[in-house]
MILO-537490 format. One record per residue: x, y, z of N, C-alpha, C in turn; residue in three letters. Coordinates in pm, whole numbers, plus 50000, padded with zeros to 5 digits. Layout:
% residues N
XYZXYZXYZALA/...
//
This chain:
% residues 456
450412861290876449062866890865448872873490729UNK/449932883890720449772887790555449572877890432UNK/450302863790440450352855890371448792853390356UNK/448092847490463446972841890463445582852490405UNK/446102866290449445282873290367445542873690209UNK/446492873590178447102872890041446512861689958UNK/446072854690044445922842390011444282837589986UNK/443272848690030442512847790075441762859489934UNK/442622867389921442082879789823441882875489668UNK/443022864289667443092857189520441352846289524UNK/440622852189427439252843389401439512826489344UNK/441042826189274441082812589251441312802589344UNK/442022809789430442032801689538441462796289662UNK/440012803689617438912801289720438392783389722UNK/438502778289675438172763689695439262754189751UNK/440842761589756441682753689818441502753989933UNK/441642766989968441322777390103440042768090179UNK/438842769890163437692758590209438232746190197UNK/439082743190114439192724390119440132726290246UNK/441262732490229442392734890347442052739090487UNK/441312745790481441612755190651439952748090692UNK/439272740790597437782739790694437782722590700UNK/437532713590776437152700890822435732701990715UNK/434782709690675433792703290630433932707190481UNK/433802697490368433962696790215433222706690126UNK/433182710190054432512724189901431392709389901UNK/431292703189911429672694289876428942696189989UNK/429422696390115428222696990245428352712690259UNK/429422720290255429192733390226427832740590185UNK/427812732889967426892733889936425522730289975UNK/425412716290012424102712490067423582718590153UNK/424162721890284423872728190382423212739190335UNK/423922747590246423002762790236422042759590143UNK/421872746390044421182744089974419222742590037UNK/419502730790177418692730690316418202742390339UNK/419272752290408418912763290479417602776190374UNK/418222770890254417352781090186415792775490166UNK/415762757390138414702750190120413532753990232UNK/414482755190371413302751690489413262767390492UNK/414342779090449413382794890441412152791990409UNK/412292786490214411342789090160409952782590201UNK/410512772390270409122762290382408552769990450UNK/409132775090579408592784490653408152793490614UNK/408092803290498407562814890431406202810490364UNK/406432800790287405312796590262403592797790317UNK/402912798290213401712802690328400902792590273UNK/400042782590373398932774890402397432785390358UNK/397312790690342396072799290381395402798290275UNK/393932793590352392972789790228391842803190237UNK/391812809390104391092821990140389762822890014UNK/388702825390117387442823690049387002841489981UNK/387982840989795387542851189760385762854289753UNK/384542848489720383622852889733382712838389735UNK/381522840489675380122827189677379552834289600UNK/378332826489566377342830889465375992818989521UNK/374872824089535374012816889578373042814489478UNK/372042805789434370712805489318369282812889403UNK/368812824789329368042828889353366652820589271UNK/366042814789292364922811089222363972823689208UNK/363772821689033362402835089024361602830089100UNK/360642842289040359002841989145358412828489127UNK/358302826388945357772819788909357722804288966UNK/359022799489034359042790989117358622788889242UNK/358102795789264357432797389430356322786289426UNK/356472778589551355912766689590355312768389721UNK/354212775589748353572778189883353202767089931UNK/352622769190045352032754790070350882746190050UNK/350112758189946348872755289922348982746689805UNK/350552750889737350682745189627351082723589638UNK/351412722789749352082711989792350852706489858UNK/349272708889866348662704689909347522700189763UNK/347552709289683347122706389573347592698889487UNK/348832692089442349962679289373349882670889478UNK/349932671789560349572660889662348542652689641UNK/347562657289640346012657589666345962646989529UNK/346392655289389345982656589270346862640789266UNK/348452640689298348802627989260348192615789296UNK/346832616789359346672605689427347502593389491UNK/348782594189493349572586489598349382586289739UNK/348872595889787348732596389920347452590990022UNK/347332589290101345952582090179345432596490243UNK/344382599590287344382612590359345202616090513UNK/345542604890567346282602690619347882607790613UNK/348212603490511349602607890481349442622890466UNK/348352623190341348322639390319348192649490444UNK/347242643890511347392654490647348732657190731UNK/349322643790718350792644990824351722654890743UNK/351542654790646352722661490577352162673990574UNK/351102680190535350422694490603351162697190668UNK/351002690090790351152693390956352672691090960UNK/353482689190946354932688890955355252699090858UNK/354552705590733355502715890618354752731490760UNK/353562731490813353282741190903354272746091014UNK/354652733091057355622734291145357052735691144UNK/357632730891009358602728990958359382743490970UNK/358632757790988358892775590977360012774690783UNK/359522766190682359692770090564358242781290508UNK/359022791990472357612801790410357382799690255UNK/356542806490232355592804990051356812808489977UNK/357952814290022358532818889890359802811289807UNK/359692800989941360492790289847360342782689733UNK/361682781889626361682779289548361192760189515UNK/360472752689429360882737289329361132743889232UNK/361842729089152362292729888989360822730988920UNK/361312734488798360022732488764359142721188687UNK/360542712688686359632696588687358542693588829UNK/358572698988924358072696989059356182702889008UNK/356482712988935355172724588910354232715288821UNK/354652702688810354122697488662352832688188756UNK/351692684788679350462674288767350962663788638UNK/351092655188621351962647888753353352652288728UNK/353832650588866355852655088869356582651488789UNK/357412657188691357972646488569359552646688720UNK/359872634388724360712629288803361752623188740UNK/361862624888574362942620688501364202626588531UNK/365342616888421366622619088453366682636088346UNK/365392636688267365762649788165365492656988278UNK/364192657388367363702673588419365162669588589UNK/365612661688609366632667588693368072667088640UNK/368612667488501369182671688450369042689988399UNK/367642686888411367632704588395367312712088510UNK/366682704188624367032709288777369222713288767UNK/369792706288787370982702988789371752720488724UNK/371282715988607371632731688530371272743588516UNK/370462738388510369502755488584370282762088714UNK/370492756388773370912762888972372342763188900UNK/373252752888842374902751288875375302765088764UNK/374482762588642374812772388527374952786688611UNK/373912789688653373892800188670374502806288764UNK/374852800688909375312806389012377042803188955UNK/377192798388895378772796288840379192808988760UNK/378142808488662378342824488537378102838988617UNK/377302838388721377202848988828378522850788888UNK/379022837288911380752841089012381372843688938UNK/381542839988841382412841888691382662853288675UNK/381702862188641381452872588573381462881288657UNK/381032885488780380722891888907382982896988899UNK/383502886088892384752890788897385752890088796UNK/385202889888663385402889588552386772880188554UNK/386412868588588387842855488586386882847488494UNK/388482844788422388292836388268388292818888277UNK/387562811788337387372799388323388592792188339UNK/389442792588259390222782588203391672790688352UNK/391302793288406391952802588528391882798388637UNK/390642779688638390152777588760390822762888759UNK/391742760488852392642745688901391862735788927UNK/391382739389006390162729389065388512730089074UNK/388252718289064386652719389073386072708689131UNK/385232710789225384362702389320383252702689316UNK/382182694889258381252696289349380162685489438UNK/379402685389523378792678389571376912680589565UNK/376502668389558374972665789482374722650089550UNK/374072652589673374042635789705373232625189655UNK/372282629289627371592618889539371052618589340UNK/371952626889319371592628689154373392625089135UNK/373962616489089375442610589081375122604088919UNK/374802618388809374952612988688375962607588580UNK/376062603588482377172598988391377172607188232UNK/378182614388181379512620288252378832629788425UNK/380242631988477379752633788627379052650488638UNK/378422655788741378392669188738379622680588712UNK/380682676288766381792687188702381952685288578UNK/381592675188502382112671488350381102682088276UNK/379862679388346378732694488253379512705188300UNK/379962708988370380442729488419381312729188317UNK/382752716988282383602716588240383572719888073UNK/382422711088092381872712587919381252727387862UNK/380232730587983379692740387990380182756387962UNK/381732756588018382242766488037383682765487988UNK/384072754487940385382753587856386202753387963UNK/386252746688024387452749488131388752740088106UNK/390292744988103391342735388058391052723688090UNK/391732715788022391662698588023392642696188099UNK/393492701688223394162693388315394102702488460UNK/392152706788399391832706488561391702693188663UNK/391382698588756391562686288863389912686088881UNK/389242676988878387792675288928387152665588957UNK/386522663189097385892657189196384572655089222UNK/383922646989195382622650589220382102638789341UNK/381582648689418381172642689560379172633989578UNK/378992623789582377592619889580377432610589780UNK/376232615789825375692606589909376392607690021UNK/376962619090058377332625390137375922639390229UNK/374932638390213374332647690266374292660390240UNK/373162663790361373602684690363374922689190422UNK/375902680490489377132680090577378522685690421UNK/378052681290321378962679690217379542690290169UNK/378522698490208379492713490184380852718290200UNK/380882716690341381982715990426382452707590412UNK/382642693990357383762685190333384362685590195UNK/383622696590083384152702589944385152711090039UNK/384672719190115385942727190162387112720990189UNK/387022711090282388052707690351388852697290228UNK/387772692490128389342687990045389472696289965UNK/389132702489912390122716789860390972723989952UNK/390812725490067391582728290220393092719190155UNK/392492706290122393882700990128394262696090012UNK/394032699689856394132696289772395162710389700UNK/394612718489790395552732889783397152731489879UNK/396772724589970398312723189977399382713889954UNK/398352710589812399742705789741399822714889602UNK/398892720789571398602723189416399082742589431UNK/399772745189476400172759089555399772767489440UNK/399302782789469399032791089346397822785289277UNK/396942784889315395662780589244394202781989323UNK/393552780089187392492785989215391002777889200UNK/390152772289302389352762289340388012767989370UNK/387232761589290385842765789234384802751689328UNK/384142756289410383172745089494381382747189468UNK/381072739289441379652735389372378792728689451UNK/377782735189550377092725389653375422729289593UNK/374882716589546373552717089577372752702989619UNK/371272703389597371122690189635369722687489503UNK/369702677989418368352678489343366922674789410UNK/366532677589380364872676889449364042669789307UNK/364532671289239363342661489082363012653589157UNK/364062643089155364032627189139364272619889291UNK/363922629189364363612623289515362232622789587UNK/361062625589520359912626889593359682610289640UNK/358942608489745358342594089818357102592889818UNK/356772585489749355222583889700354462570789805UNK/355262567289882354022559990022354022561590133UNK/353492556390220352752559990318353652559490479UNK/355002556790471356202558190594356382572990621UNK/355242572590767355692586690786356952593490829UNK/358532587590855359392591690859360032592690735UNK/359512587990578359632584090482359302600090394UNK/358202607290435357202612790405357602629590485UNK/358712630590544359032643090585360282646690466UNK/360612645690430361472647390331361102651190245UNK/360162651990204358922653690037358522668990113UNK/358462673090185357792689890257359042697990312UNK/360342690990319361472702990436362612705090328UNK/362862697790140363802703990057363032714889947UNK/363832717789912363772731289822364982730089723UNK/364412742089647365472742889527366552750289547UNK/367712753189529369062758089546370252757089541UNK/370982765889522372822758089563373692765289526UNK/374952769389534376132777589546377352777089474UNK/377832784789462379222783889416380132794489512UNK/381052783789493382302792589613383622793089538UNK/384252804489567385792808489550386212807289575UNK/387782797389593388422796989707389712792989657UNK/390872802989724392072804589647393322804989740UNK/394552795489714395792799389807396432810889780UNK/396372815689680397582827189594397642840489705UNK/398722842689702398662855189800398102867689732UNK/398062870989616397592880189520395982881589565UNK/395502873589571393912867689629393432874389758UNK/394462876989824394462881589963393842895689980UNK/394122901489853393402916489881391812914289852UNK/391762909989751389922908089709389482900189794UNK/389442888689873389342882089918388762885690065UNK/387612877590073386272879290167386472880590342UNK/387502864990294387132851090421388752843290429UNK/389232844290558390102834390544389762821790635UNK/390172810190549389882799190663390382792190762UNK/390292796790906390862797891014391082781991095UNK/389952772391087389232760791134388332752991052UNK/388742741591024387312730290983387752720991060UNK/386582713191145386452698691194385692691491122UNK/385962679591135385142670491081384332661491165UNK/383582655891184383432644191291382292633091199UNK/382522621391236381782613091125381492602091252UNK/380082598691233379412587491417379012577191331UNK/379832572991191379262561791113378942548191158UNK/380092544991323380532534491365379002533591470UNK/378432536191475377082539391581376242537891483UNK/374792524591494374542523191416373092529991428UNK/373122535491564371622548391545372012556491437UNK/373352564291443373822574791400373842572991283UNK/374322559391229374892555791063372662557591013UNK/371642547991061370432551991053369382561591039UNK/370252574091065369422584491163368822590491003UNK/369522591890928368952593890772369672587690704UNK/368722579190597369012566190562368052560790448UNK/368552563890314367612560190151367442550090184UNK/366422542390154365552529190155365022527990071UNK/364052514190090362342511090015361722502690144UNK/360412511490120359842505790193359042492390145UNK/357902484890230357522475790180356932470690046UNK/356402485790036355322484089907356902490189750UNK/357962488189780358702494489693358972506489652UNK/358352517389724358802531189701359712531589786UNK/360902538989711362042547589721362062556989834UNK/363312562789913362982574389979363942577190097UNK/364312587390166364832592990244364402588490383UNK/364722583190475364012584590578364912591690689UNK/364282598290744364632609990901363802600291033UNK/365132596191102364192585691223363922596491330UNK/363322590391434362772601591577364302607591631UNK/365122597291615366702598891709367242609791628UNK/367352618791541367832625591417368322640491560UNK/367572642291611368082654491685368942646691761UNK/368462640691847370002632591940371032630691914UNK/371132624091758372242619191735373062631691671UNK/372302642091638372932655391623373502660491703UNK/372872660191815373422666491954374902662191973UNK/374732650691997375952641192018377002643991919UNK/377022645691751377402650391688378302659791693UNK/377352671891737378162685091773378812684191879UNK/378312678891953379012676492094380692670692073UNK/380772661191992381562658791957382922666191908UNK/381762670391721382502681391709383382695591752UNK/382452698791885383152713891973384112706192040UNK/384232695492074385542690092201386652692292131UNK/386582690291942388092692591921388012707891887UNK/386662712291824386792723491784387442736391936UNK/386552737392009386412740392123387942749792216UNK/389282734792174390512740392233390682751092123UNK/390712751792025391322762491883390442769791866UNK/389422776291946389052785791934388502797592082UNK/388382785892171388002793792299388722801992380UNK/388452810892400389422817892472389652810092581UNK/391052813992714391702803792827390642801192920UNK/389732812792944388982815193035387822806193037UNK/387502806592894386132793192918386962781592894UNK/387872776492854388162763092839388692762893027UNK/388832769493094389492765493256387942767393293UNK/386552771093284385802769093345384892754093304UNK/385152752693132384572737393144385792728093187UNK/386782729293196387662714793272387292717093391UNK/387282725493496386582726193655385312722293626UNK/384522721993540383112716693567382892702093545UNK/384192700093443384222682393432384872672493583UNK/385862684493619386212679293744385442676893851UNK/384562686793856383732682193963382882673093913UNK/382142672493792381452659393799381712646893776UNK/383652646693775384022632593850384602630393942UNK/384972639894025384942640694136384122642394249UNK/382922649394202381862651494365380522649094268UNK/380392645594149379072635994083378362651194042UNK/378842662394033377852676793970377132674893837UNK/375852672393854375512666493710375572674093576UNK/375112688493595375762700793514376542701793461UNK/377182701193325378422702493288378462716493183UNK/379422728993238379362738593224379162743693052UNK/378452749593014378532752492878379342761992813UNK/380752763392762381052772992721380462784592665UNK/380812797092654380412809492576380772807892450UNK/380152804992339380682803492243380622820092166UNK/379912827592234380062842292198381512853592189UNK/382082846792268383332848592280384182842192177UNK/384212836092139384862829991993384182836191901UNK/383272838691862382782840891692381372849891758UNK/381442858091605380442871691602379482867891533UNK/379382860191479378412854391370378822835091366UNK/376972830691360376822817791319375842812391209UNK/375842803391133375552797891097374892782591052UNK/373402784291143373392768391174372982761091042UNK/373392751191045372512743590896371052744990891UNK/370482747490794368922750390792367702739290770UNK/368362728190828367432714090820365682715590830UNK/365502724690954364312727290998364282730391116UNK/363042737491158362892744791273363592736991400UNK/362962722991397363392718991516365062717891500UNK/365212715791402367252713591467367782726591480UNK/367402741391408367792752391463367942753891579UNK/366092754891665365852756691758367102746891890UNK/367432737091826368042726891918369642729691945UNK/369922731391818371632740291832371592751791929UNK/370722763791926370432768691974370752766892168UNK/369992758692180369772753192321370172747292370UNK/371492740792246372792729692329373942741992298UNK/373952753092212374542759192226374972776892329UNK/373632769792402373022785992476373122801592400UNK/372462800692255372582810992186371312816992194UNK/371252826892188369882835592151369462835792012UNK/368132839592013367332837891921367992846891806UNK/368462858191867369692868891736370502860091674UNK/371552850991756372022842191689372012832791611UNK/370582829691587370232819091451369292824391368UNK/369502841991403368452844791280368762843991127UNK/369792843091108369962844090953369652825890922UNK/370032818891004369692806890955368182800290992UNK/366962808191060365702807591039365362816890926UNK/365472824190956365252835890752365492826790607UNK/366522819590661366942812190549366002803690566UNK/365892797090642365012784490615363862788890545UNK/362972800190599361982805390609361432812090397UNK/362732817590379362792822790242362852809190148UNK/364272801190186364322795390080364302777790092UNK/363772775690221363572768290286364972756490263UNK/365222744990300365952729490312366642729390203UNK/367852735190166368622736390045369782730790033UNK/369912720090151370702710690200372152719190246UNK/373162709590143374842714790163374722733090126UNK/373692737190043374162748589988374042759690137UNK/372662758490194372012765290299372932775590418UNK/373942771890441374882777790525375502788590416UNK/375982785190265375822800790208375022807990161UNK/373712804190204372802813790226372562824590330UNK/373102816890472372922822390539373732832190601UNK/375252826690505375992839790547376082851690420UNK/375182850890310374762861190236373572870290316UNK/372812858190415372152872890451372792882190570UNK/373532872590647374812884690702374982896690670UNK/375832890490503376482904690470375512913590398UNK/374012905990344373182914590367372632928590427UNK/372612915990543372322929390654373692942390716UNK/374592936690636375642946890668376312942790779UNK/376432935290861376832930590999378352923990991UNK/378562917790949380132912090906380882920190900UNK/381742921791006383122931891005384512927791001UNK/385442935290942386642931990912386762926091043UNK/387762917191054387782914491171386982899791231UNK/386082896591212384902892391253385232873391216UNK/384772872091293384822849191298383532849591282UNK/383222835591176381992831891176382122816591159UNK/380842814191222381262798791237379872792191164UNK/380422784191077379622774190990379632762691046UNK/377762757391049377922741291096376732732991022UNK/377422725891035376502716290907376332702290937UNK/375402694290937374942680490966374922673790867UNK/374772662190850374422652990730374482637590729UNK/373692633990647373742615390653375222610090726UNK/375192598390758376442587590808376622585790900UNK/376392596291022375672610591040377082615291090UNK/377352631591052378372637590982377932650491082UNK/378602657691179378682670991216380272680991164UNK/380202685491051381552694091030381152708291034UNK/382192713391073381852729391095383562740391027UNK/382892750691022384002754790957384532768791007UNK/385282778891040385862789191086386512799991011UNK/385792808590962386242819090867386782831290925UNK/387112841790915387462851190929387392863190878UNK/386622871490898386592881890755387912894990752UNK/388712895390623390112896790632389822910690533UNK/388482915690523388402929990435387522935490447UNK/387132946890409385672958990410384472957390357UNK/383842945490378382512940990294381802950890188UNK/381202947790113380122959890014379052961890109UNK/378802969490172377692971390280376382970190202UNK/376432969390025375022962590014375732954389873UNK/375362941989872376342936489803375042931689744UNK/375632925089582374322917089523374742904689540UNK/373712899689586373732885089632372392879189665UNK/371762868189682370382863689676369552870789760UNK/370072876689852369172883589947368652895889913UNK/369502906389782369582920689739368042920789755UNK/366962914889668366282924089628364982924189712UNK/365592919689868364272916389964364802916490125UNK/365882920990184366552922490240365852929790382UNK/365552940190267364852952490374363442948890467UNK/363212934090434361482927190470361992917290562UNK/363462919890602363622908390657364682915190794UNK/364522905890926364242895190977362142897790971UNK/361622885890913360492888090896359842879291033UNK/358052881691090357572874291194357312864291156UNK/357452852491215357112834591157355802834891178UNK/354512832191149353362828491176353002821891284UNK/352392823191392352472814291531352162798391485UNK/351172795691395351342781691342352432774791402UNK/353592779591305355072773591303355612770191478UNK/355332777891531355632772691720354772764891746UNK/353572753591678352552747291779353432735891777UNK/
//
C-alpha cells in the first residue's frame, strides 16, 4: 500500500499509473471530460430571444387623411363611377378607421403621384426614422447590429430595403440581411420567428426587425368591389424592433419571447384566394379581400390555438376542452367548449385589419370588448398599418401603463397565403409608466367613443 501511494505522489508518474491500474486509455480519458464539459456548456447555454424595445412611426398632423379627404381625390381622380365612390364611403364609415390617420404624402397630391420616387420616399420617411428613434433612444452604435430584417410586401425594390438602412446608417459589411416581400400583414411575426432562429445560431448578437407596408404604389383605380376595399382600410406606418440573445440584454430588456406559432392554409385554395393581387378585366392592378376572408381567418386561428393552446393553457382548461371534444364524438354535443384564454395572457393584441376581423377574434375568442381595446384605438388612430399594427398596439399598452412585470401578451396576426402566426412575450422588467412612444402625445384622449356610424 505504501508503495502504491509512493507511487502515486510522484507527478511523473501519473500517466503510467492511468495507463496501468485503469482499463480505459489518457485519449478516452481525455475525450470523455472533453464531452462532459461540451454538453455543460450546451445545457447552460441560453435560447432566449429577448425583445429589448420597438419604435413605432408617428405620422405628423400634416398627414392626416380624414375621410372627407378620401372623398375629395376620389371624386377629383375621376377613376371612379359614383357607384364605386359610394361603396368605398360606406365601407371607410364602417371600417371604425378615424380622421387622424396618417397617407404619404405622395397620396395628398390631385392626382396621386404613385411613382417608384414618391414610394421610395414613402419607404424612407417611416424606416429612417423609426430606426434613428431606436438608435438613439438607446444610444447603440449601428455597426453593433448582427442582423437585419425587414418585411414590405408589395414595394420589393432594387438594391433591397435593408440595403437603404445599411447604406443609410453605415452598418458593418458582414451584417446578415433579409429582406422579406409578399408575405402580408402576417409578416411581422414571421421577421420574428426567423430571427427567433437565425439567433440560434449567430449566439451574442444583436437583431434589428423592420415591418411596414407601402401605400404609394398600391391604390386600385376600377370598379371590383372586393378590389376597391383596400384603397379605404391601409394607412401609413411601421416599426422597428430590438431583439437580442446576449444575456447582458436581459436587464434593459422589455419582453422575453416565450411562444411563436406559425400556421400557413396555402394548400386550401379558398384560403391561398382569400387575399390575392390581381388585374382585373379592364387591367387595373390590385389587392383583392374575397367575402370568405373572415372564415378562412377563423379557421386560421383555430388552427393556430390547437398547437398554440397545449404551451400555454393552464391543465384545467385544456381537461375541459378534451371532455368537450369527447362528448361530441361520443354523444354528438354540438358545442365545443371554448377555452379561457384569460387565464394564459393579461394582454392581447389582435391584428388591426378592420373592425369586422377585431370584432370576430373577439367572438371566436370569447374576449370582451376591454380586451381588444388597444387594437380598436389602433385601428381607429392610425388605422390598417398592416405587419407593423400589433406594435402599435402594444405601445398603447404600455401607454396606458398596464403591462406588468410579470405579464404574457399575446400577439396575433393574419396575412395573405392565408397565414395566422401569433407570438408570446413576457414582460421580464419595470416598464416607464409613461414612456415616449407613438402614443405619448395623445394618450390621455384615449380609449376614445367610435361614432355610432361605425356599428351600422
Amino acid at each position: 500500500m505504501a508503495a502504491v501511494l509512493l507511487r502515486y505522489s510522484s507527478l511523473t508518474n501519473l500517466y503510467d499509473i492511468i495507463r496501468e491500474e485503469s482499463p480505459i486509455s489518457l485519449t478516452h480519458f481525455l475525450a470523455a471530460t472533453a464531452l462532459t464539459i461540451l454538453v455543460i456548456c450546451f445545457t447552460l447555454r441560453s435560447n432566449s430571444v429577448y425583445l429589448v424595445d420597438f419604435s413605432c412611426y408617428l405620422p405628423p398632423d400634416y398627414l392626416r387623411a380624414p375621410h372627407s379627404h378620401f372623398h375629395e381625390h376620389f371624386d377629383a381622380s375621376g377613376a371612379f363611377d359614383t357607384d364605386s365612390l359610394d361603396f368605398q364611403m360606406k365601407v371607410m364609415e364602417r371600417s371604425g378607421i378615424g380622421v387622424e390617420a396618417g397617407e404619404p404624402l405622395s397620396l395628398h397630391q390631385i392626382p396621386a403621384d404613385s411613382s417608384i420616387i414618391g414610394t421610395q420616399e414613402e419607404t424612407t420617411t417611416v424606416l429612417f426614422t423609426v430606426v434613428e428613434d431606436l438608435l438613439s433612444k438607446h444610444n447603440i452604435n449601428p455597426k453593433s447590429i448582427d442582423i437585419l430584417v425587414s418585411n414590405c410586401s408589395l414595394f420589393c425594390p432594387t438594391p433591397s430595403i435593408t440595403s437603404m438602412i445599411v447604406n443609410k446608417f453605415g452598418f458593418r459589411s458582414n451584417i446578415k440581411t433579409v429582406s422579406l416581400g409578399g408575405m402580408g400583414c402576417s409578416a411581422g411575426m414571421l421577421s420574428v420567428s426567423l430571427v427567433k432562429d437565425l439567433l440560434k445560431v449567430h449566439k451574442n448578437s444583436v437583431a434589428l426587425v423592420l415591418s411596414m407596408e407601402a401605400v404609394t404604389p398600391n391604390g386600385y383605380r376600377g370598379k371590383v368591389k372586393s378590389m376597391l376595399i383596400a384603397n379605404v382600410l391601409f394607412r401609413m406606418g411601421g416599426a422597428a424592433v430590438l431583439l437580442s440573445n446576449r444575456k447582458q440584454d436581459k436587464k434593459k430588456a422589455k419582453y422575453e419571447l416565450q411562444n411563436l406559432v406559425r400556421t400557413h392554409l396555402g394548400s386550401n385554395d379558398k384560403a391561398y384566394h382569400s387575399v390575392f393581387q390581381q388585374v382585373d378585366d379592364a387591367g387595373h392592378a390590385g389587392v383583392s379581400l374575397s367575402r370568405a376572408l373572415l372564415h378562412v381567418a377563423a379557421n386560421a386561428l383555430r388552427t393556430n390555438i390547437s398547437e398554440l393552446g397545449p404551451r400555454v393553457l393552464p391543465y384545467s382548461e385544456q381537461l375541459r376542452y378534451g371532455w368537450s371534444m369527447i362528448r361530441q364524438k361520443i354523444w354528438g354535443q354540438k358545442e365545443i367548449y371554448v377555452p379561457n384564454f384569460k387565464s394564459a395572457f393579461e394582454h392581447f393584441c389582435i391584428h388591426a385589419g378592420g373592425k369586422a376581423v377585431i370584432d370576430g377574434i373577439e367572438d371566436n375568442l370569447r374576449l370582451g370588448k376591454e380586451d381588444g381595446e388597444a387594437s380598436r384605438m389602433t385601428l381607429y388612430r392610425f388605422g390598417n398599418t398592416s405587419s407593423s399594427s400589433l406594435w402599435y398596439e402594444l405601445g398603447y399598452l404600455e401607454a396606458k401603463g398596464r403591462v406588468k412585470k410579470g405579464d404574457r401578451v399575446w400577439q396575433i396576426a393574419f396575412g395573405s397565403g392565408f397565414k395566422c402566426n401569433s407570438a408570446v412575450w413576457k414582460c421580464i422588467s419595470d416598464l416607464d409608466p409613461t414612456p415616449r412612444n407613438s402614443w405619448s402625445d395623445r394618450i390621455h384622449l384615449y380609449p376614445v367613443q367610435i361614432p355610432e356610424v361605425f356599428d351600422h
